[in-house]
C-alpha positions in Angstrom: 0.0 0.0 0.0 1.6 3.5 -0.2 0.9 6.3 2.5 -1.9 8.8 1.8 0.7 11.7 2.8 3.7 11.1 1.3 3.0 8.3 -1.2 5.6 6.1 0.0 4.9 2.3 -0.9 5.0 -0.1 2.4 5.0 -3.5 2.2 3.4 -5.5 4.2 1.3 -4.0 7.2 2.4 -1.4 9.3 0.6 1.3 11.9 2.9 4.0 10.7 4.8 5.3 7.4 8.5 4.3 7.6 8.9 7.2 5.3 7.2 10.2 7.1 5.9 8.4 9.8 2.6 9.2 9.8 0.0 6.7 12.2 -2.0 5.2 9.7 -5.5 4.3 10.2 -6.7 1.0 10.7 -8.4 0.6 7.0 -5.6 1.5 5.7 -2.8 0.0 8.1 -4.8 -3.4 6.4 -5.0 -2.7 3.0 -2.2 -2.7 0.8 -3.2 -0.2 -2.3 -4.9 3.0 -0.8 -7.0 5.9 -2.9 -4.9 9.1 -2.8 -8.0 10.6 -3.5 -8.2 12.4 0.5 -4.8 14.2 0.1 -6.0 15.1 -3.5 -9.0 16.7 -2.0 -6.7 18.4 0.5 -4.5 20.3 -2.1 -7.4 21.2 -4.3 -8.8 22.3 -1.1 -5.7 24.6 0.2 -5.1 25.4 -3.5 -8.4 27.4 -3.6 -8.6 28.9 -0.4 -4.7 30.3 -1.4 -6.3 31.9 -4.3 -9.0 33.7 -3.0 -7.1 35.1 -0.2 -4.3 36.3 -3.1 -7.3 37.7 -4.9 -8.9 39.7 -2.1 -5.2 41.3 -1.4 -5.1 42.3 -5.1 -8.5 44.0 -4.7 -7.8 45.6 -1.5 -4.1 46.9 -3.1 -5.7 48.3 -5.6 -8.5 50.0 -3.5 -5.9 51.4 -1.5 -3.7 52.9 -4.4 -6.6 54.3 -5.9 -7.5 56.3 -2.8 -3.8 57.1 -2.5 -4.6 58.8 -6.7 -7.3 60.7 -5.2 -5.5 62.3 -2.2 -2.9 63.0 -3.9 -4.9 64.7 -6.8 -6.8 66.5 -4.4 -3.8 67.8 -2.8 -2.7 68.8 -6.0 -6.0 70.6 -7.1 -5.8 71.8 -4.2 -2.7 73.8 -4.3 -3.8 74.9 -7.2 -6.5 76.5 -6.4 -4.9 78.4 -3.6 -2.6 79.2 -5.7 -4.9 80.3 -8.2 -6.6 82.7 -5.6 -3.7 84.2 -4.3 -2.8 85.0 -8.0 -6.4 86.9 -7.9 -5.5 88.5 -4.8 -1.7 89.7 -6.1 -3.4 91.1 -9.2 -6.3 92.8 -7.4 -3.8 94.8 -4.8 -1.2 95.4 -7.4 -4.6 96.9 -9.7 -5.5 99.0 -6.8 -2.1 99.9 -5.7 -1.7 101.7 -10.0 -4.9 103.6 -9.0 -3.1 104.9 -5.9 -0.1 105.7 -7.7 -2.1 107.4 -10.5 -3.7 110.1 -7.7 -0.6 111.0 -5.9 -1.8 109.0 -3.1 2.1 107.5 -2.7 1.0 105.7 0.8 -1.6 104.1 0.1 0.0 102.9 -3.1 3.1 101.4 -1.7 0.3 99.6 1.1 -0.9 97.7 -1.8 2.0 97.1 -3.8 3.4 95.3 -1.0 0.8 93.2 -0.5 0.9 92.4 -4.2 4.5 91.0 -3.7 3.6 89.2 -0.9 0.9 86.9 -2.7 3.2 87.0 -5.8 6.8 87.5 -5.1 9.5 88.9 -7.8 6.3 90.1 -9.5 8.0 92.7 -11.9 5.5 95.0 -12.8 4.9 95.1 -9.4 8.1 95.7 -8.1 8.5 98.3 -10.7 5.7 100.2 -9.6 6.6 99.6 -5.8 9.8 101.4 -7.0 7.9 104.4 -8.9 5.7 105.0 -5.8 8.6 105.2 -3.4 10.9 108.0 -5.4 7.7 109.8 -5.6 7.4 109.8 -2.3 10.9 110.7 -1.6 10.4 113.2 -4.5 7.4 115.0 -2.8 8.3 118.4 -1.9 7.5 119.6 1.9 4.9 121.5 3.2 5.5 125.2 2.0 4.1 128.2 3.5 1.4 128.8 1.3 0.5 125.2 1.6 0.0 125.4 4.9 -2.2 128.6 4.5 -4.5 126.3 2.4 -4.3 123.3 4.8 -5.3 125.4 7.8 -7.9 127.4 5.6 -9.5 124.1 4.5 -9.7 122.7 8.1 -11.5 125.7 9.2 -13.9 125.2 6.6 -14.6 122.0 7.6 -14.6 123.0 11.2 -17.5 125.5 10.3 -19.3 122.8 8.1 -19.5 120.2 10.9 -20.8 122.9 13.4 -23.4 124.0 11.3 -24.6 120.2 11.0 -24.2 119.9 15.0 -21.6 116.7 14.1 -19.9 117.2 17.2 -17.5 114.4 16.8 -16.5 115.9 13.2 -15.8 119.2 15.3 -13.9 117.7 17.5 -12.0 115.7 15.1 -11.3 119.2 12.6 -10.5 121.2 16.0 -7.2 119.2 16.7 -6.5 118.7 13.5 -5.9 122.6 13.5 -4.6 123.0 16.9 -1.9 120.2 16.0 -1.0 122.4 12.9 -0.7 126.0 14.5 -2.3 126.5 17.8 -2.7 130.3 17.4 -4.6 130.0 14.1 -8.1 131.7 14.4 -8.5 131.0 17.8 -11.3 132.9 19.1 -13.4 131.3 15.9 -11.8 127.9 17.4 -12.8 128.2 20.9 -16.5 129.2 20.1 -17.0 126.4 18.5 -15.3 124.3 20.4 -17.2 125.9 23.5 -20.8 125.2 21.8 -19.8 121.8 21.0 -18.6 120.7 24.6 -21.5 122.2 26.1 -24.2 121.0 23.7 -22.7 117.4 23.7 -22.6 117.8 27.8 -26.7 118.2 27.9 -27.2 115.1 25.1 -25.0 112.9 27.8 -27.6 114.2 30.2 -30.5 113.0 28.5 -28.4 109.6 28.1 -27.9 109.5 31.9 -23.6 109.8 31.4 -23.7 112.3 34.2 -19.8 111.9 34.5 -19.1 112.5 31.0 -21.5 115.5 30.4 -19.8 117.3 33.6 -16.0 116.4 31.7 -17.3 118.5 28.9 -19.3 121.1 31.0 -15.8 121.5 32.8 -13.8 121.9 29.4 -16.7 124.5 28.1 -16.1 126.5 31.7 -11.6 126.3 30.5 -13.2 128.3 27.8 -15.5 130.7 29.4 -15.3 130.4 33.1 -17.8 133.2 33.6 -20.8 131.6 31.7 -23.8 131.4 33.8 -25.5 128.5 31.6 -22.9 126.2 31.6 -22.5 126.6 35.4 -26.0 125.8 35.9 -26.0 122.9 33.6 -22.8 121.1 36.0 -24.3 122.0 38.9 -27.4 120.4 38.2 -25.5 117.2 37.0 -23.3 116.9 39.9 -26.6 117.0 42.2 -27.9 114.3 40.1 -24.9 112.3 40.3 -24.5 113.0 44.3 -27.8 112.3 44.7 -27.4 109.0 42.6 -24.8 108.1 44.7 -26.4 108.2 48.2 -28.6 106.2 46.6 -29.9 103.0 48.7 -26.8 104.0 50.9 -28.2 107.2 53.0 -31.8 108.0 52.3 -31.3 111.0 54.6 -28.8 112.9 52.0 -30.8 111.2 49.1 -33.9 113.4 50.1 -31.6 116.3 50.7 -30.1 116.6 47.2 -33.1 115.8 45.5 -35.1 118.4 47.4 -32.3 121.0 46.3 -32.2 119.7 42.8 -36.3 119.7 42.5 -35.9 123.1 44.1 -33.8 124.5 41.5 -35.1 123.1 38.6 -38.6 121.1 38.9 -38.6 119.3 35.4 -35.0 118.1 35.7 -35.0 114.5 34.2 -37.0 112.4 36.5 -36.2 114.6 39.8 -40.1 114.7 41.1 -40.4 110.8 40.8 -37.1 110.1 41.8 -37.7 112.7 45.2 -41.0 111.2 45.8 -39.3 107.5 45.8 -36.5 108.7 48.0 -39.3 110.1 50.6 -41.1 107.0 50.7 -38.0 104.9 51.2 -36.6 107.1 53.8 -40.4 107.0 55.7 -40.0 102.7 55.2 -36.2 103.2 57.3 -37.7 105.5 59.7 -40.8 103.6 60.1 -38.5 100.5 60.6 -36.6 102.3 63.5 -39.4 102.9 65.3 -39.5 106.5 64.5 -43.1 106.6 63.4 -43.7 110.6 63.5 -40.3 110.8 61.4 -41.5 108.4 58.6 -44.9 109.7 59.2 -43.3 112.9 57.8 -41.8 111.5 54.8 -44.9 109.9 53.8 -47.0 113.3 54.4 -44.1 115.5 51.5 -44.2 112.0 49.7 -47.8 112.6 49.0 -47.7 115.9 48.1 -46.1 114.6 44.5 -49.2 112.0 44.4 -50.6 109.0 46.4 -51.7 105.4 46.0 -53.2 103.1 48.0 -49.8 101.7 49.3 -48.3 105.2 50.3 -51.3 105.6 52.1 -51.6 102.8 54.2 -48.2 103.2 55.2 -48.4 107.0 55.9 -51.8 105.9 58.5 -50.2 103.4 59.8 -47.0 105.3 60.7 -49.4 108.1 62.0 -51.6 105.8 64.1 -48.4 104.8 65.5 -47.2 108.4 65.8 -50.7 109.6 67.9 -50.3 106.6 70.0 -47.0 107.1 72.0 -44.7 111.1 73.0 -43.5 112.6 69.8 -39.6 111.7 69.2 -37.8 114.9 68.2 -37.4 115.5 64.7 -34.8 114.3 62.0 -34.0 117.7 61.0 -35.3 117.2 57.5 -38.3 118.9 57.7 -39.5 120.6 54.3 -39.7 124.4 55.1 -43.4 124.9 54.8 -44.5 121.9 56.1 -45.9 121.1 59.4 -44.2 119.3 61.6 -47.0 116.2 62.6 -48.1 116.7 66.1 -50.7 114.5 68.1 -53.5 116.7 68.6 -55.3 116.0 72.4 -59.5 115.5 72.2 -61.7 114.3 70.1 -62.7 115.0 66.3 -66.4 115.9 65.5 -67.2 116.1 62.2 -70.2 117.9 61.0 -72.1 119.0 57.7 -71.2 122.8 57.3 -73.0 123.8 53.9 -73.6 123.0 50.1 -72.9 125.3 47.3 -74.1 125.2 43.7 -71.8 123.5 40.6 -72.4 122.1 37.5 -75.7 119.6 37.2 -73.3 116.9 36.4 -71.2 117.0 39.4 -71.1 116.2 42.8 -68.7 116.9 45.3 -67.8 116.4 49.1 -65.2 118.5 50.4 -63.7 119.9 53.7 -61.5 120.6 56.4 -59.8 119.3 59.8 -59.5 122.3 62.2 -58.4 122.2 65.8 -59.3 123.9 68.6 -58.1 127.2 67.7 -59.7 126.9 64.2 -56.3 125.9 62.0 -56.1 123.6 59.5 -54.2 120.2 60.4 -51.9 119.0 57.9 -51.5 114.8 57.1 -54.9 113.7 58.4 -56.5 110.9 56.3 -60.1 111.3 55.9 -62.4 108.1 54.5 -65.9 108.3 52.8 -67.5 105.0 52.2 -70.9 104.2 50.6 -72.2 100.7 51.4 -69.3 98.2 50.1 -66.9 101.4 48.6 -65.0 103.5 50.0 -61.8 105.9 49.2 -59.3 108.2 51.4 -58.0 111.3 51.4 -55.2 113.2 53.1 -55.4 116.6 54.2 -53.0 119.4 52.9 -50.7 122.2 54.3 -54.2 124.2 55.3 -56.0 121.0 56.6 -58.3 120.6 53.5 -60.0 117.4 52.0 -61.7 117.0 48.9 -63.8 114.4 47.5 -64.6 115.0 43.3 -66.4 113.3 41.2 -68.5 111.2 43.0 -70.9 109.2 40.7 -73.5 108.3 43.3 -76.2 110.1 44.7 -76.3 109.0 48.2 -75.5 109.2 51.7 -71.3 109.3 52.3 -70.3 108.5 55.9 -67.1 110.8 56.6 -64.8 109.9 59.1 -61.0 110.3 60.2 -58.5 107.3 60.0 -55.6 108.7 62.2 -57.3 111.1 65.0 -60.2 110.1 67.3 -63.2 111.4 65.3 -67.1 111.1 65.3 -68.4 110.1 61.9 -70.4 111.9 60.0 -73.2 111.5 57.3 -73.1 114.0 54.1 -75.0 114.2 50.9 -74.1 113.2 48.0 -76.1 115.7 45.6 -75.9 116.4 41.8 -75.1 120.3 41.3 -73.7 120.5 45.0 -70.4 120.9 46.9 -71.4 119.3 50.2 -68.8 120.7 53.1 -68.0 118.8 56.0 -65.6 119.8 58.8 -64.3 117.9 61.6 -63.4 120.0 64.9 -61.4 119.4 67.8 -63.0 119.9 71.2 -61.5 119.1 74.1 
């Protein structure tokens, strides 16, 4: 038989090949002539599998180089585009930079030209033009006298023209222009408009709330004329702004103090009635929360005087029904001149129905006073009317009046007083009629 790896013939019978010495089986260790039909199958076997796996390495090779072609290609395109653009670039700066050169304008030409040479080195009609644009320069004869004239006459100009379109910034911009070229030229014209412009820019940083920057240029308008009474004003009202502004939250006592002074002096300044009235009330809220109710009672009473609500109310009763019920701390020393300094009156309040008096046929009104026992008004009293499930409040001014317009119903009003000890009364309500009620101390 021969062996099925080798092909050795053995004679006889053996368990394994004396010539490779492979174990034979036991079929064939018996049988002397064996099929080499299983190694046949073998090779054809590892033949095959051999190829394919060649064959997939060729197709994966090729895969591979032909990705490598397309990198490489797209590398090169590329380059070449970028090198295609900055070739556009070159041509548009060195195009720009000829213009330049063709107006005199030397600086701005040799700007461009050298950013032409940069994108495209050794370019040669750049570089020659680089070179004509520098002797020019070089070339180009130095301010002369007369020049100068025309340079400081044409800034002056302008100076004018930007004044008379309020272009402060242009102004500014054409002043030290001319300054920098000969500080002595025209200088009265100079400093007039100069003034106008600081001082004019000073009140549009007012509107813009740049307090800081508008009293920087009020300042520089008073370098130019210190004696100007406007200008003066217009810095001192910033600077009680800004003071003011910056007590704010801080000291409520010097809040109210500036404001006062700053509504004093000019009424409509920016939001100074709104801003004083807020500063009253949150002054009267410290006050009130140091149990100093007369003090905050105070506060609430000027706080009113710019307008009420139902919250400013209740807080000026309560403060005052705090006030009534205990001795009368000294004051803060903040009192408005004018205004009464609150006081607990002694006795009891009786109101009373005094007269009516004819109006309009479409109105009714209920109006009054609070008097003490000498017959003066008292200031800060709050007064309610109520009719059924309504009812409203008022608060007494500097002469102890009350009023109660435009009531829509005509009924019965029950007056009495929130913060003194008072016996109610019942008014009118009648169309055409003022109904007067007064409440009087006795003792």
């Amino acid at each position: 038989m021969k062996c099925y790896r080798c092909g050795y013939l053995i004679q006889g019978k053996a368990l394994f090949c004396p010539n490779c010495g492979i174990k034979l089986s036991e079929g064939q260790a018996g049988s002397r002539i064996r099929s080499p039909e299983p190694f046949a199958e073998m090779e054809e076997t590892e033949r095959g599998g051999c190829g394919l796996s060649l064959a997939v390495l060729g197709i994966a090779v090729i895969v591979m180089l032909a990705i490598l072609g397309l990198g490489v290609a797209a590398y090169y395109y590329g380059i070449q585009d970028r090198a295609a653009r900055e070739q556009a670039a070159a041509q548009d700066h060195y195009v720009k930079g000829v213009a330049h050169l063709e107006r005199d304008e030397y600086e701005l030409a040799i700007a461009e030209l050298e950013v032409a040479l940069q994108l495209k080195p050794n370019d040669p009609q750049a570089l020659e033009a680089l070179t004509r644009a520098r002797q020019q320069l070089e070339a180009r004869p130095t301010a002369t006298p007369v020049l100068e004239i025309e340079t400081k006459a044409a800034y002056l100009e302008e100076l004018h023209a930007a004044y008379a379109a309020e272009d402060w910034q242009r102004v500014y911009d054409y002043a030290d222009r001319l300054l920098a070229l000969d500080p002595s030229y025209k200088r009265g014209e100079v400093d007039m408009i100069l003034f106008e412009a600081f001082y004019r820019t000073g009140l549009q940083f007012v509107e813009q709330d740049r307090m800081k920057e508008a009293i920087r240029l009020f300042d520089r308008a008073l370098a130019l004329q210190p004696d100007n009474v406007q200008v003066a004003r217009a810095k001192h009202l910033a600077t009680l702004h800004i003071t003011a502004m910056g007590y704010w939250g801080a000291d409520w006592a010097k809040t109210v103090e500036t404001l006062r002074e700053l509504y004093r002096l000019a009424p409509e300044y920016k939001n100074v009635r709104d801003d004083l009235r807020r500063a009253l009330i949150s002054y009267g809220d410290v006050l009130s929360q140091s149990a100093k109710p007369c003090e905050a009672a105070d506060q609430y009473t000027q706080a009113l005087q710019f307008g009420g609500d139902t919250d400013l109310q209740a807080k000026y009763a309560q403060a005052q029904t705090q006030c009534l019920q205990g001795p009368v701390p000294p004051t803060s020393g903040m009192q408005t001149p004018g205004v009464p300094v609150l006081q607990r009156p002694s006795g009891i309040f009786v109101g009373r129905v005094v007269e009516q008096t004819g109006i309009s046929d479409t109105k009714m009104f209920i109006r009054g006073k609070v008097l003490d026992k000498n017959g003066r008004g008292v200031v800060g009293v709050q007064v309610k009317i109520q009719a059924w499930d309504w009812s409203a409040l008022a608060i007494t001014d500097g002469n102890g009046q009350f009023a109660f317009d435009g009531l829509a119903n005509p009924v019965t009003y029950r007056l009495s007083l929130v913060t003194l000890p008072s016996q109610p009364v019942d008014a009118p309500g009648q169309w055409g009629k003022i109904t007067w009620v007064n409440f009087e101390q006795v003792p």
